[in-house]
C-alpha positions as CSV (number, residue, x, y, z in Angstrom):
1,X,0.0,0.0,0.0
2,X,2.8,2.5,0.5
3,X,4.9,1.8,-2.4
4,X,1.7,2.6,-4.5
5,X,1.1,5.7,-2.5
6,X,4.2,6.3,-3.2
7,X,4.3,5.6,-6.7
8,X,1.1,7.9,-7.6
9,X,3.0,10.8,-5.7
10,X,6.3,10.2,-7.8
11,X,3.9,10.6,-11.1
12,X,2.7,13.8,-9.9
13,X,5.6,14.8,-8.2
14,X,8.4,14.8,-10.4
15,X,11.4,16.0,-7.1
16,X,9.9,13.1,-4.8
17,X,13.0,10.7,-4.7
18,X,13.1,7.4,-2.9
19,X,16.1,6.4,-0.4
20,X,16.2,2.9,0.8
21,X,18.5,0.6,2.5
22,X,19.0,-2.4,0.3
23,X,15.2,-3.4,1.1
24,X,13.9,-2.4,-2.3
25,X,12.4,-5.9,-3.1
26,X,11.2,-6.4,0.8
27,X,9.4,-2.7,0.5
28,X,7.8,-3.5,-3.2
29,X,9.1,-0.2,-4.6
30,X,10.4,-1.8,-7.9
31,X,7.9,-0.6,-9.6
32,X,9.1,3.1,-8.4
33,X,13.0,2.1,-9.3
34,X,12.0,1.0,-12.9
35,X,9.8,4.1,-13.6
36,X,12.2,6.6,-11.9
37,X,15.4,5.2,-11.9
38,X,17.0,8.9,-11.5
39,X,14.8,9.2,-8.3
40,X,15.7,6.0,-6.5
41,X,18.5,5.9,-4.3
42,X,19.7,2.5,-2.7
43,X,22.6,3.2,-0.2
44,X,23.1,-0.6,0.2
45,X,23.3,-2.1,4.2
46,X,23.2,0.8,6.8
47,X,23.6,-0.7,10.2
């Protein structure tokens, strides 16, 4: 549910970016990473 909320923002919003750490399969936002791949930042493991 958030990754679409997500998603719909990031069509209307073209300066939202994503930042994850190295959970973008776990979170579902590959749907966001393929359609914005300029906007989605994966910083790998932060512990």
């Amino acid at each position: 549910m958030f990754a679409d909320t997500f998603f719909k923002a990031g069509q209307k919003n073209k300066r939202l970016a994503v930042i994850v750490a190295d959970i973008s399969p776990a979170g579902s936002m590959e749907k966001f990473h393929r359609k914005f791949p300029k906007r989605f930042i994966n910083t790998g493991v932060a512990e």
